[in-house]
C-alpha positions as protocol buffer text, in pm:
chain_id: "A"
residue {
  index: 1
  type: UNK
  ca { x: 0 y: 0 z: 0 }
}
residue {
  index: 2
  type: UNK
  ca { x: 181 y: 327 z: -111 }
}
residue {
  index: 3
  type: UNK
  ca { x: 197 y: 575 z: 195 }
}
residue {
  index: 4
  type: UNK
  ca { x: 15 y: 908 z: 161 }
}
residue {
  index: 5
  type: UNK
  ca { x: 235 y: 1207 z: 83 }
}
residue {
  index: 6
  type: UNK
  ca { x: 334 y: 1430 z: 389 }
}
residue {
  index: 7
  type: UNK
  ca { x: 175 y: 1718 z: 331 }
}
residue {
  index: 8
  type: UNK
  ca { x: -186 y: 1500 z: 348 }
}
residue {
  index: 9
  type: UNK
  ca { x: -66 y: 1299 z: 660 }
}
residue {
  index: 10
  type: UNK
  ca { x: -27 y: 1626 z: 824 }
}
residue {
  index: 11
  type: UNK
  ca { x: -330 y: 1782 z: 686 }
}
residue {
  index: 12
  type: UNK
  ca { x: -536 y: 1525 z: 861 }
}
residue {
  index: 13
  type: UNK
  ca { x: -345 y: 1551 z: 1182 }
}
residue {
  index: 14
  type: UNK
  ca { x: -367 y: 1897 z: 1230 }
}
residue {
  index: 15
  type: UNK
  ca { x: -752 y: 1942 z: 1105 }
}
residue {
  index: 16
  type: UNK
  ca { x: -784 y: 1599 z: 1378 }
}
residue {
  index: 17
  type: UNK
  ca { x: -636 y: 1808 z: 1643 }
}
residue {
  index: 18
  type: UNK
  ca { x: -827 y: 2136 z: 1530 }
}
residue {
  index: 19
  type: UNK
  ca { x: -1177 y: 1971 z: 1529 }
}
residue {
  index: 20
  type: UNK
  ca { x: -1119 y: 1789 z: 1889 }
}
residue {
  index: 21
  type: UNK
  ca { x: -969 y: 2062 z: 2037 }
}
residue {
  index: 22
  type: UNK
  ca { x: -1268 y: 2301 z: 1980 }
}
residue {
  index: 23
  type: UNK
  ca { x: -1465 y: 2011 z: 2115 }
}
residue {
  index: 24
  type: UNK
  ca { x: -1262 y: 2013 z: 2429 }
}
residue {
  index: 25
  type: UNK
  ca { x: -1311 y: 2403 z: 2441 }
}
residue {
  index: 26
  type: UNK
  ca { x: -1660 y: 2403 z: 2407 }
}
residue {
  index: 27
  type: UNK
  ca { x: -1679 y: 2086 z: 2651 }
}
residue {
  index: 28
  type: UNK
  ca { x: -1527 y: 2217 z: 2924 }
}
residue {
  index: 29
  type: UNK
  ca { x: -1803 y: 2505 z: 2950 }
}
residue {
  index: 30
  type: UNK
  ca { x: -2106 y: 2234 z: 2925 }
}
residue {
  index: 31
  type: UNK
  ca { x: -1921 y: 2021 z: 3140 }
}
residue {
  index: 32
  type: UNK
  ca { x: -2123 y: 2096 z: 3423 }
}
residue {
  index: 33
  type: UNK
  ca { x: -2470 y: 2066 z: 3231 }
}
residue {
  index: 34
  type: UNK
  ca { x: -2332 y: 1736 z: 3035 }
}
residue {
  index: 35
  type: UNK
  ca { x: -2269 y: 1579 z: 3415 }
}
residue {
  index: 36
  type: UNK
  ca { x: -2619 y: 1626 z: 3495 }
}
residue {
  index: 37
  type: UNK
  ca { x: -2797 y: 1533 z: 3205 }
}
residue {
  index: 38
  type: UNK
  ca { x: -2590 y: 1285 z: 3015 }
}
residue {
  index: 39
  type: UNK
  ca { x: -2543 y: 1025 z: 3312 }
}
residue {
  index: 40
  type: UNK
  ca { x: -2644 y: 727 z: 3281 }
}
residue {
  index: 41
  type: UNK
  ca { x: -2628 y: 553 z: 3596 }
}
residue {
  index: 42
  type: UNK
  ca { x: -2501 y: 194 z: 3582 }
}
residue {
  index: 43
  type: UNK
  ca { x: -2351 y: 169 z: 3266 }
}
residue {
  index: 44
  type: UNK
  ca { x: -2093 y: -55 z: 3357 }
}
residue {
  index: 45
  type: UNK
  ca { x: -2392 y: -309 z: 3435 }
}
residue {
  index: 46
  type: UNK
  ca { x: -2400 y: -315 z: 3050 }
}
residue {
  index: 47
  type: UNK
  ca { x: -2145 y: -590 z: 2906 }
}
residue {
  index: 48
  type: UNK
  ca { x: -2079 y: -395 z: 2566 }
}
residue {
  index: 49
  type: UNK
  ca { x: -2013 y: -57 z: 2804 }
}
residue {
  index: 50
  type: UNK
  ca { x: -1740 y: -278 z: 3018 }
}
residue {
  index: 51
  type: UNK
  ca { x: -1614 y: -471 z: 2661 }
}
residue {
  index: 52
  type: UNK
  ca { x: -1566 y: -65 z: 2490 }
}
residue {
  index: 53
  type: UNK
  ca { x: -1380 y: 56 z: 2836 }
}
residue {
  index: 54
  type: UNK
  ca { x: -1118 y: -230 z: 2787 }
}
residue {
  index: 55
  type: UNK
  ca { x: -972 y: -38 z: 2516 }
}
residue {
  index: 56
  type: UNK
  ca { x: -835 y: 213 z: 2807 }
}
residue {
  index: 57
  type: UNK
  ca { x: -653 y: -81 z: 3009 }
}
residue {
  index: 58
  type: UNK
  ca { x: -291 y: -170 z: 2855 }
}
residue {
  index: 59
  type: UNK
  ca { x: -308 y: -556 z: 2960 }
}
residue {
  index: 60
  type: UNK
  ca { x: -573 y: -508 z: 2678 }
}
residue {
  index: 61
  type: UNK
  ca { x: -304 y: -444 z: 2418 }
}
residue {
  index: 62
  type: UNK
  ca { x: -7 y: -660 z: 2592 }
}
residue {
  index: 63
  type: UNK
  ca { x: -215 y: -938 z: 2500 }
}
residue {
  index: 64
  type: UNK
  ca { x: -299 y: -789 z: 2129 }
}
residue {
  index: 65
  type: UNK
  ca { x: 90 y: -733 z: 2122 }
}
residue {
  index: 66
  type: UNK
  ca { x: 158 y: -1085 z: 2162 }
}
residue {
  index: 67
  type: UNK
  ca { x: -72 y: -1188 z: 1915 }
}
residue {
  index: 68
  type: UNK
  ca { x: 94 y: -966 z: 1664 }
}
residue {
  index: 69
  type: UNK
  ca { x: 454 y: -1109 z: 1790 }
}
residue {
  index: 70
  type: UNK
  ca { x: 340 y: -1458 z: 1737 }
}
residue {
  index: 71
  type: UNK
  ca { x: 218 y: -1424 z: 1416 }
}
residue {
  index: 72
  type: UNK
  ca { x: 566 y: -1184 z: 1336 }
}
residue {
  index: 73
  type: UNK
  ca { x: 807 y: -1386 z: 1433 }
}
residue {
  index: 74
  type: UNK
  ca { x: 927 y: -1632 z: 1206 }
}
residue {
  index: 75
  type: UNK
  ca { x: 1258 y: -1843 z: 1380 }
}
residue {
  index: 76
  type: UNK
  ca { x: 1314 y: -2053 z: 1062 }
}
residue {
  index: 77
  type: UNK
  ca { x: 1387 y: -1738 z: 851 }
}
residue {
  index: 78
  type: UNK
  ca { x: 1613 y: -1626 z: 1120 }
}
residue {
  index: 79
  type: UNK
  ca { x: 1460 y: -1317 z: 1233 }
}
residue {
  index: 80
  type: UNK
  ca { x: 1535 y: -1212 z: 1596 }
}
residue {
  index: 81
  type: UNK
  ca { x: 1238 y: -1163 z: 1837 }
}
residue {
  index: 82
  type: UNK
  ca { x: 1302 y: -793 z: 1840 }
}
residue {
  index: 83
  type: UNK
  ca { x: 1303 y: -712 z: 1478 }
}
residue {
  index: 84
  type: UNK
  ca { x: 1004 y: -956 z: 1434 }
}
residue {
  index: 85
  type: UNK
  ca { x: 850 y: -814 z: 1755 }
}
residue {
  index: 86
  type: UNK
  ca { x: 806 y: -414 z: 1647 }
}
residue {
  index: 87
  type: UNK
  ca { x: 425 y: -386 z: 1593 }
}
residue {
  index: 88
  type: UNK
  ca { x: 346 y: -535 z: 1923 }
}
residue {
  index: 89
  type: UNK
  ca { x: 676 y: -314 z: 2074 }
}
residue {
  index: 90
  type: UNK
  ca { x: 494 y: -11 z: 1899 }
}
residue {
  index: 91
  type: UNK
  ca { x: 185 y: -81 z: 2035 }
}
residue {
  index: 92
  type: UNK
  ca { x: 227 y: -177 z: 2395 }
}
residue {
  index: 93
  type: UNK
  ca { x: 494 y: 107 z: 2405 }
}
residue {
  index: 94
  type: UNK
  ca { x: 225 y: 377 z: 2242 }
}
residue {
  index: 95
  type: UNK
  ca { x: -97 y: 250 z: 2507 }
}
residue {
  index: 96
  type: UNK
  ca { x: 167 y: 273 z: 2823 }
}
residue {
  index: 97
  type: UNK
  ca { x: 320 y: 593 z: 2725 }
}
residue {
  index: 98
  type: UNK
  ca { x: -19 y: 775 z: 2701 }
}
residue {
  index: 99
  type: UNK
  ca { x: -146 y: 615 z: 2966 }
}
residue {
  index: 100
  type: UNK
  ca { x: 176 y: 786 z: 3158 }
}
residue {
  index: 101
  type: UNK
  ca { x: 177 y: 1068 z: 3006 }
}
residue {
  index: 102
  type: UNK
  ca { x: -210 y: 1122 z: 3096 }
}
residue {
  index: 103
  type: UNK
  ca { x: -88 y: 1058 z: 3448 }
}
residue {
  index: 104
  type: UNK
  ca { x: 126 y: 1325 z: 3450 }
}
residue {
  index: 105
  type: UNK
  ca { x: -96 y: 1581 z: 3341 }
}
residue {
  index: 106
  type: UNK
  ca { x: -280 y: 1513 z: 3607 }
}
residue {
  index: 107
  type: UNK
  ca { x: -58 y: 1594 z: 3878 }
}
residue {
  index: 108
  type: UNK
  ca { x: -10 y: 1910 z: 3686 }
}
residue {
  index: 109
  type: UNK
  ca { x: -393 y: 1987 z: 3622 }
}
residue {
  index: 110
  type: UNK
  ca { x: -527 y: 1868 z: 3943 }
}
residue {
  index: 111
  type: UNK
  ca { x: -844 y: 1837 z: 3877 }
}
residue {
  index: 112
  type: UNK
  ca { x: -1104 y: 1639 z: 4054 }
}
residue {
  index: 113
  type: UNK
  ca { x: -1329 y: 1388 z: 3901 }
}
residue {
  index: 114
  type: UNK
  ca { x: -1716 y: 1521 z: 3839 }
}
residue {
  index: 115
  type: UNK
  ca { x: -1888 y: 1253 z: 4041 }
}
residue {
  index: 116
  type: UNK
  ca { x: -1650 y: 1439 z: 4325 }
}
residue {
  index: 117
  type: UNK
  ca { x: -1801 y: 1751 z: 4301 }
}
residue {
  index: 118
  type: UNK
  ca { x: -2142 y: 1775 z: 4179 }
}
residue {
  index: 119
  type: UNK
  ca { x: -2027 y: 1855 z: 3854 }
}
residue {
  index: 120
  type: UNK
  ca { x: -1810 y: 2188 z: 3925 }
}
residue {
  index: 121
  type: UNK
  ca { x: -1464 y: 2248 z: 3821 }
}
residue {
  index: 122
  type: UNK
  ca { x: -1284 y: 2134 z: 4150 }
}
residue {
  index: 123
  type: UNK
  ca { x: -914 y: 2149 z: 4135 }
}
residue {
  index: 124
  type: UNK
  ca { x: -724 y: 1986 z: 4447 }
}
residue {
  index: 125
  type: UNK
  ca { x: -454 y: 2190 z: 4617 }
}
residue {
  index: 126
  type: UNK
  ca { x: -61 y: 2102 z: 4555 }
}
residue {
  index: 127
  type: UNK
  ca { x: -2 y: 2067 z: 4946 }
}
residue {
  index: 128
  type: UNK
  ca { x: -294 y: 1782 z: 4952 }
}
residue {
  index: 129
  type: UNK
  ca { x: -126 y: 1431 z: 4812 }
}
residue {
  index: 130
  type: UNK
  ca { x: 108 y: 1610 z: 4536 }
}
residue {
  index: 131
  type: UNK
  ca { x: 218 y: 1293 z: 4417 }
}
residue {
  index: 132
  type: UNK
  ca { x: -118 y: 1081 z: 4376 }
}
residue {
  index: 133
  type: UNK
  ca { x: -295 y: 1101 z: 4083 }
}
residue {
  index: 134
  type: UNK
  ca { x: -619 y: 927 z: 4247 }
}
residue {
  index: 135
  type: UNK
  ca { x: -923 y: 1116 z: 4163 }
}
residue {
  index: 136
  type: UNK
  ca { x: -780 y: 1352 z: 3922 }
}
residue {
  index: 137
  type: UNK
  ca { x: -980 y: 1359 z: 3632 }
}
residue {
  index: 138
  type: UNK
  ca { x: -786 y: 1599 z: 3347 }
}
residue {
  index: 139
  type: UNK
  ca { x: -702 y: 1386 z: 3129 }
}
residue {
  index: 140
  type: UNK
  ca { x: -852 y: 1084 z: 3109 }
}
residue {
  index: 141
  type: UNK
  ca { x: -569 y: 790 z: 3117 }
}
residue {
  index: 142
  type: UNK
  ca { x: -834 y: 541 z: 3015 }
}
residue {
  index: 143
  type: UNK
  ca { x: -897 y: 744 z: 2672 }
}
residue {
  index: 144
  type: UNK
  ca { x: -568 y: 839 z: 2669 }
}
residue {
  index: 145
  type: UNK
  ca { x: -433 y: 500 z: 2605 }
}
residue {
  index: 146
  type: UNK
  ca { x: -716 y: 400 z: 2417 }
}
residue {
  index: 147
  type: UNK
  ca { x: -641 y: 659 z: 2171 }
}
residue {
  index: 148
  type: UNK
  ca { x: -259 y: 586 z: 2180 }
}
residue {
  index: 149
  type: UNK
  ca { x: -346 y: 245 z: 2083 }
}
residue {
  index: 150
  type: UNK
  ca { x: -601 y: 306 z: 1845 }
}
residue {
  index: 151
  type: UNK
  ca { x: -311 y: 535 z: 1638 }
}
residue {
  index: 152
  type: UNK
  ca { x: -155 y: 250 z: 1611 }
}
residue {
  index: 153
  type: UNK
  ca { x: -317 y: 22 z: 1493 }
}
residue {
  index: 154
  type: UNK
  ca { x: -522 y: 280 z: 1251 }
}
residue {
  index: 155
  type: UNK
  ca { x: -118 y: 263 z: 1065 }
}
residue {
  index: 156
  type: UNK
  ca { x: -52 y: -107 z: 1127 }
}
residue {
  index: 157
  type: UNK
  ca { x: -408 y: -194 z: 949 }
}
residue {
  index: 158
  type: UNK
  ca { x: -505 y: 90 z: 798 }
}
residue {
  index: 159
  type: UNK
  ca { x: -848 y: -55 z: 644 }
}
residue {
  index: 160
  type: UNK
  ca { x: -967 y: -94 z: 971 }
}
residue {
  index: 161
  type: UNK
  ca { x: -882 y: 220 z: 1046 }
}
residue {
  index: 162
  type: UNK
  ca { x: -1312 y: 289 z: 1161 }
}
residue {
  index: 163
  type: UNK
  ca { x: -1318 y: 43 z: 1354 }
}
residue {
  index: 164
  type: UNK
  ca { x: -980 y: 146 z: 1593 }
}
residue {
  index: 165
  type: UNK
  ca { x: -1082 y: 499 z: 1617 }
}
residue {
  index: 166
  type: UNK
  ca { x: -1480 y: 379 z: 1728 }
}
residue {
  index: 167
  type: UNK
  ca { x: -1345 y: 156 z: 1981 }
}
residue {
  index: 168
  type: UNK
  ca { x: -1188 y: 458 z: 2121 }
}
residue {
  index: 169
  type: UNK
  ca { x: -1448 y: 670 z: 2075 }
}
residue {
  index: 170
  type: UNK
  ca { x: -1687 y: 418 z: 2257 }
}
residue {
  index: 171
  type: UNK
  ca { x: -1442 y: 385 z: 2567 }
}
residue {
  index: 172
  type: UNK
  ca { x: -1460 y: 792 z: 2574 }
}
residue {
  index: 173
  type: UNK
  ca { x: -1838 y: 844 z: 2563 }
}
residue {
  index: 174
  type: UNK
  ca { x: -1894 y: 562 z: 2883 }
}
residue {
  index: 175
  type: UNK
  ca { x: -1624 y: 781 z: 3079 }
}
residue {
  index: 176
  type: UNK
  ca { x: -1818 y: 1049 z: 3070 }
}
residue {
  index: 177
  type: UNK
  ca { x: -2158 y: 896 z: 3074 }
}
residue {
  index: 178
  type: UNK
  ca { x: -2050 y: 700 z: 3368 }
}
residue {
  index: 179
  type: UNK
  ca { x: -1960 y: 1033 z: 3562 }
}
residue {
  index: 180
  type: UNK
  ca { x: -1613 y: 949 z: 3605 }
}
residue {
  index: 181
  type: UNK
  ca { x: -1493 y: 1166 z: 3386 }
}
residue {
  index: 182
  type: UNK
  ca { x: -1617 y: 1550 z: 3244 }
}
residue {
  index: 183
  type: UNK
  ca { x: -1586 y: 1561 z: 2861 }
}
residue {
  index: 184
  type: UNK
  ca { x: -1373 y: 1795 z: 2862 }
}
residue {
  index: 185
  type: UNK
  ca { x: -1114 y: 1505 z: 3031 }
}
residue {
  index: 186
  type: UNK
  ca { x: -1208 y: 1283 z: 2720 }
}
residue {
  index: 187
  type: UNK
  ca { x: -1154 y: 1493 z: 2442 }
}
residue {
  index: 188
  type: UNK
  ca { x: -794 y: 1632 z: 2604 }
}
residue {
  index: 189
  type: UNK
  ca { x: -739 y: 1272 z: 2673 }
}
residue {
  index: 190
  type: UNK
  ca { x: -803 y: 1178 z: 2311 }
}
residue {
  index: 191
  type: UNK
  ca { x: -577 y: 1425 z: 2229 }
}
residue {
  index: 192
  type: UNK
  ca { x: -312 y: 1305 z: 2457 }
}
residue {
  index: 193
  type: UNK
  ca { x: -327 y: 952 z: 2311 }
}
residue {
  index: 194
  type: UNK
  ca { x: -343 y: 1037 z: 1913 }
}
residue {
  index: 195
  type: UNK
  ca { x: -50 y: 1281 z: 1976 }
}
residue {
  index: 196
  type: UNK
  ca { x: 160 y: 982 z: 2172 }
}
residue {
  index: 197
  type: UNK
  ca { x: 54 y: 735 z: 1929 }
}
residue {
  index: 198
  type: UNK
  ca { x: 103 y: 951 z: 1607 }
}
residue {
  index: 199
  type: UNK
  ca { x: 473 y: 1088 z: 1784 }
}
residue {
  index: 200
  type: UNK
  ca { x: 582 y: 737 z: 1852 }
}
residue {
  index: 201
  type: UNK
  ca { x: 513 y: 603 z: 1495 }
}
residue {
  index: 202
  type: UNK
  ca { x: 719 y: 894 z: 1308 }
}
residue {
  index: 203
  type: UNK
  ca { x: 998 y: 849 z: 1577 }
}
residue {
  index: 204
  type: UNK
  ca { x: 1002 y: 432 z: 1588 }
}
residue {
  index: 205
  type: UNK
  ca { x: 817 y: 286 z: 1301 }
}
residue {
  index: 206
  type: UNK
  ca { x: 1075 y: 115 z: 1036 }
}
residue {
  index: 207
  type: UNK
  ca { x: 1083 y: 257 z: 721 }
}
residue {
  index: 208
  type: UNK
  ca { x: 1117 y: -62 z: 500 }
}
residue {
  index: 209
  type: UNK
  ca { x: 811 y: -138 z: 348 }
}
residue {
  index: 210
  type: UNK
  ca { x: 651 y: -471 z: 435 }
}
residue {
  index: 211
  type: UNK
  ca { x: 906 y: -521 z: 743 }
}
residue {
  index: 212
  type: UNK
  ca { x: 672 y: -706 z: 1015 }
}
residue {
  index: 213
  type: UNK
  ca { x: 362 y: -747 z: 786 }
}
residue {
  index: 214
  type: UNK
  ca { x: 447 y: -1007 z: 534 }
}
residue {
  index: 215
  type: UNK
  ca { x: 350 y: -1388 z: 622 }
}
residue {
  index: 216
  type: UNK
  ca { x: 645 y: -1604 z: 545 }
}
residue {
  index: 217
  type: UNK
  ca { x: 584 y: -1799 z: 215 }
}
């Protein structure tokens, strides 16, 4: 598959980044409205609301990792596990780095979680648990990595490109439906993620076209 030219890729990144940023921007000034009349209470009772939120947990994608590996890694031809390994290096590596990088937002945001507050912007002073990102909201880490992982795997098979990016999408929308999260913690969390993911893949991805993606004959 012949890659899009640069100036395309970067078109789509940067109208991607324009269109969820507004989002966020108008988000976090409904925030308060969407907490009270978006919830809907016990949507983790729902098994396809718990299946979408998986997408947000990196065991999710160690596991997906090691199916790519296994299905990479060819020991007749002589390849070594970590050449054969890089899509499941680039996408474990992508889902934990925006999960930590979501983390450390947090500490720097510092602000609570909706279902905290009653909706209202809350944020928690530095002298009270600097260091603990429980019940900090901004970003979302869930999304975050779901996004990270979803940027990957849009590039590794880009025909199912729809159904990466939904998945992701799905996970955001029962954050914030759940009242875990204000959707203003989403969207910067999706932002987070496809900026990890998308920064990882220029920086790690070989160049060689077919390397990792060819069955052996």
């Amino acid at each position: 598959m012949t890659a899009p030219p640069p100036s395309r890729r970067w078109s789509a990144r940067a109208t991607f980044f324009a269109v969820v940023s507004a989002c966020a921007v108008l988000a976090e000034a409904t925030d308060r409205w969407c907490f009270h009349h978006l919830a809907v209470p016990g949507i983790y009772d729902h098994g396809w609301a718990r299946l979408v939120r998986f997408a947000g947990y990196v065991p999710l994608w160690l596991l997906v990792g090691a199916g790519f590996l296994l299905s990479d890694w060819h020991p007749r031809r002589g390849a070594t596990l970590g050449r054969a390994g890089w899509r499941a290096w680039l996408l474990v590596g992508s889902a934990a780095a925006g999960g930590l990088v979501a983390e450390g937002l947090k500490l720097l945001c510092r602000r609570e979680r909706p279902n905290l507050t009653d909706g209202a912007h809350v944020l928690r002073p530095w002298a009270d648990q600097p260091f603990s990102s429980a019940q900090l909201g901004l970003p979302s880490s869930e999304v975050a990595v779901a996004f990270a992982a979803a940027a990957i795997l849009a590039r590794l098979l880009p025909r199912a490109w729809v159904l990466w990016y939904g998945l992701a999408w799905a996970c955001a929308l029962t954050r914030v439906v759940s009242g875990a999260h204000f959707a203003s913690d989403a969207l910067v969390g999706a932002l987070v993620g496809f900026g990890v993911g998308t920064l990882l893949w220029e920086r790690a991805a070989p160049q060689r076209e077919g390397t990792g993606t060819e069955r052996a004959a």
